[in-house]
N, C-alpha and C positions, 0 to 999 in steps of 0.2 A: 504493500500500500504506500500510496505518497506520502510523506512527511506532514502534518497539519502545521497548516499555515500558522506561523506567531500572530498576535493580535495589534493593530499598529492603531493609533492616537486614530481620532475620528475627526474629519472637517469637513462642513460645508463647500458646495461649492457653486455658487451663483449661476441664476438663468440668465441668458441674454436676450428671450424672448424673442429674438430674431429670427428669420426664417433662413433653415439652409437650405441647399439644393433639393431640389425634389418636392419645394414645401414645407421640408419636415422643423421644427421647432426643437429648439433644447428647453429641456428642462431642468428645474433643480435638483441638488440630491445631496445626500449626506452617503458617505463612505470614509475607507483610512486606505492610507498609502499605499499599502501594504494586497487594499483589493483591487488597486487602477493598475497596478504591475504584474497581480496577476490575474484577472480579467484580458488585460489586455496581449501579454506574451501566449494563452492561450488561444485567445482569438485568432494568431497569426499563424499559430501551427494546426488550427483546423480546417480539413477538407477545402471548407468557404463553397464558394458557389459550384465547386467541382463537385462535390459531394451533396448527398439526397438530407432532406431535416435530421431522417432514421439516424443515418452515418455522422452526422455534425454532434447530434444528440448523445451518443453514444461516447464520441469522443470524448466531449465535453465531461462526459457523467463518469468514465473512468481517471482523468486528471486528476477530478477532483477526489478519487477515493482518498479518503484519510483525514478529510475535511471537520471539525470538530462540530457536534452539535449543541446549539446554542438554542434553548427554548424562548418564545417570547422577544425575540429579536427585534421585532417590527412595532414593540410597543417600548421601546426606549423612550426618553424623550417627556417633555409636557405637552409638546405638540405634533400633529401628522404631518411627517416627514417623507418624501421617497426616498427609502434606505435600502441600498445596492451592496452586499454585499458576498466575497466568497469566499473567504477565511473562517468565517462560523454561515451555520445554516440551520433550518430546521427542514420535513419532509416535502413541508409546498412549496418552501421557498428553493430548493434545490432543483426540485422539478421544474419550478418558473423560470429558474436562472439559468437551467442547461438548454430549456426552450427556445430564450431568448436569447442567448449566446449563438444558436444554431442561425436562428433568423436573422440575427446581424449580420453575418460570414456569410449569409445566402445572401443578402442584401449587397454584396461587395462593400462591407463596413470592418474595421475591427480596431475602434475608438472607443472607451469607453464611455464617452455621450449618447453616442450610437446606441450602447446598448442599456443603458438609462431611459433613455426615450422609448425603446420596447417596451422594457417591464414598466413603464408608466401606462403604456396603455394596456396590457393583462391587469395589473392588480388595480388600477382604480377607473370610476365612472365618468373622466375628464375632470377633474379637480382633486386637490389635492391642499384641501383646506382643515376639512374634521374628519374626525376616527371613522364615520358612517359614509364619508366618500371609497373607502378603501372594499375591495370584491374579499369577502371575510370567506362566503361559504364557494366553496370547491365546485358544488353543482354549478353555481353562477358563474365560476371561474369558466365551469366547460360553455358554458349556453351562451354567454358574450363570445369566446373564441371561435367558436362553431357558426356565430352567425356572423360573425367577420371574417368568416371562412377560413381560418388558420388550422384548426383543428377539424376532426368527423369525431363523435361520438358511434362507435360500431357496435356498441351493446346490444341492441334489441337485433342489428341483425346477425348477430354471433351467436343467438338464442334465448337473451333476456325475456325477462319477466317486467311488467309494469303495474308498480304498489303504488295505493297513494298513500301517503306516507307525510303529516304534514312535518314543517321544520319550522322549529319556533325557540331552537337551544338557547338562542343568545339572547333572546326577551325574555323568558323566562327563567335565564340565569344569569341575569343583568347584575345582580349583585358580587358575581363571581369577574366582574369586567372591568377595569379601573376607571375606565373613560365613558361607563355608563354607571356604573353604583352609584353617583351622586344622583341622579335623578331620583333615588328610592330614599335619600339621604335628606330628613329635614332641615338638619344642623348645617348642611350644605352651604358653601357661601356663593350668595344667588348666582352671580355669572356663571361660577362653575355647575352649577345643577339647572341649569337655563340651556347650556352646552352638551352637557350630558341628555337631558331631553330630547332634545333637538336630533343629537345620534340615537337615542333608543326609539323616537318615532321613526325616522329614517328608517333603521334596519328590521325592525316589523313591517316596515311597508314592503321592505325586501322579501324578508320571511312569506310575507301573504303572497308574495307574487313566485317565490320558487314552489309555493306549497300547491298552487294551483294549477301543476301540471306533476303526475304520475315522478314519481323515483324508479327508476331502473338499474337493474345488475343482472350477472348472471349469477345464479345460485352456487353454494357453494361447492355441491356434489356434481353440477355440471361443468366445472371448469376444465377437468380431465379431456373429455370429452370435444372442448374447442381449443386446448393449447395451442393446437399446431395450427393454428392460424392468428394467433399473437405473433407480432413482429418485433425483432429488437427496436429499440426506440419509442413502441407504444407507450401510453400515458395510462396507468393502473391506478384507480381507484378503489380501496380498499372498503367497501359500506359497511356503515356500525352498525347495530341493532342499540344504541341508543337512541330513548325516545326522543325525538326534536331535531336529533342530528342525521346529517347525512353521509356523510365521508369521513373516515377514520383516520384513513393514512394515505398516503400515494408516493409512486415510485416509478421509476423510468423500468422495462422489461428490458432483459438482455436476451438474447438466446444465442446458445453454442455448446457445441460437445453433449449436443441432445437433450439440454436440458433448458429449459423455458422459465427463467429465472429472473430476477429483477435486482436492481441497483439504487438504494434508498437511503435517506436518513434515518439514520436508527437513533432513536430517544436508548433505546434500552442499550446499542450496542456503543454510543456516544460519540459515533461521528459517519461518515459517509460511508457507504460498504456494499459490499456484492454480497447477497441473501446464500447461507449453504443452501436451502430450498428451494424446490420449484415453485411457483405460485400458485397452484394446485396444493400442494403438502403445504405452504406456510399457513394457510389461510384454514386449511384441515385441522393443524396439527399446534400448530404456533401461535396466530394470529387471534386474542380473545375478543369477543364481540365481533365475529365479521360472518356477516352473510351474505358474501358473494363481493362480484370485483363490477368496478366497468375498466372499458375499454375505451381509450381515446386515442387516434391517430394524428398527430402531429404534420401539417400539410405543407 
């Protein structure tokens, strides 16, 4: 495995709001040194426009094995931040980052604004002002990519099942949120429980709106059964059987030497890793809470 990246001083670094080529906008962001050097030397040793998303993807997602995992990354700070980083990571933010790393290098890019400017448009709604601008649930993650056409979701035709299932975790455990418990909080001091409001109506409106379309996976006893039409590269979604929630975990799928396996941030294994399991047996055998996986294709 790679070496994990040390951890370097963090800085802002100013939008110029200007338009580059192509139209495209830079945006702000906060990072440390430490991840513009190595974002950026990875960039130049991938595939790039030679190579399909799968192969960018892939490359990307074994660099980074050894990568340390950091929970709660994206909530530093007193305020919302676009924070880029890949020296620590957690499960979606690796996946979004190996994503976006690919689509930059497809783009003939490999500037680390460049690829700022992606993950600003995966993880938020076009702004990037409060906690409830930011794409929280994983389903919404897929449903904006997929209709921006970046991604296919191929679940239902791999064999899924379609549950309604509504999803209301994060309103309902709003006291478990920092950037929403003040709303529940009397002693609250107004502006901050005015702000807190404001994101816990927000993200119920989200809720209501992911809840009113069907949850799909494939089951768990059926995943055997469609392995061999998982692609390295694919986007694995793990689904909870927690009430409220939708996606557990997720991870980029490798397959080689027969075996149909994936490449994730492991909370439990504490940094970036190749699964010993197939994803069949992990989700069998390993994975608690999961009844079934999706599939997402990266375009």
């Amino acid at each position: 495995m790679k070496k994990i990246f040390a951890l370097a001083a963090v800085f802002c670094v100013a939008a110029t709001l200007s338009c580059r080529e192509g139209g495209e906008k830079n945006v702000q962001y906060v990072t440390g040194e430490k991840d513009v050097e190595v974002a950026e030397s990875l960039m130049k040793r991938m595939p790039g426009k030679g190579g399909s998303m799968a192969e960018n993807m892939i490359f990307a997602a074994k660099e980074l094995l050894g990568t340390e995992y950091v929970a709660s990354t994206l909530e530093e700070g007193g305020r919302e931040q676009l924070r880029v980083y890949l020296t620590k990571t957690d499960c979606i933010l690796f996946v979004e980052t190996c994503f976006n790393l690919a689509r930059t290098v497809r783009d003939g890019k490999n500037d680390f604004q460049s690829l700022a400017n992606r993950i600003f448009e995966t993880r938020y709604r076009g702004k990037c002002e409060l906690y409830s601008d930011r794409v929280h649930y994983t389903t919404e993650w897929i449903r904006r990519n997929e209709k921006a056409g970046r991604v296919k979701d191929l679940t239902l035709e791999l064999g899924g099942i379609a549950v309604d299932k509504p999803i209301n975790y994060m309103s309902t455990h709003a006291r478990s949120y920092k950037h929403l418990s003040a709303a529940l909080k009397e002693d609250a001091p107004a502006e901050e429980r005015a702000i807190a409001k404001e994101n816990l109506e927000t993200i119920g409106s989200v809720e209501k709106e992911l809840s009113e379309q069907p949850q799909t996976w494939i089951p768990s006893e059926k995943i055997k059964e469609i392995e061999d039409r998982i692609c390295s590269g694919d986007i694995i979604g793990f689904m909870t059987t927690v009430s409220g929630l939708d996606i557990g975990h997720v991870a980029i799928a490798y397959v080689h030497d027969g075996k149909v396996g994936f490449i994730h941030a492991s909370q439990g294994g504490g940094l970036v890793m190749e699964q010993p399991e197939s994803i069949a047996d992990y989700v069998l055998h390993v994975r608690k809470n999961c009844q079934g996986i999706k599939v997402v294709r990266p375009l």
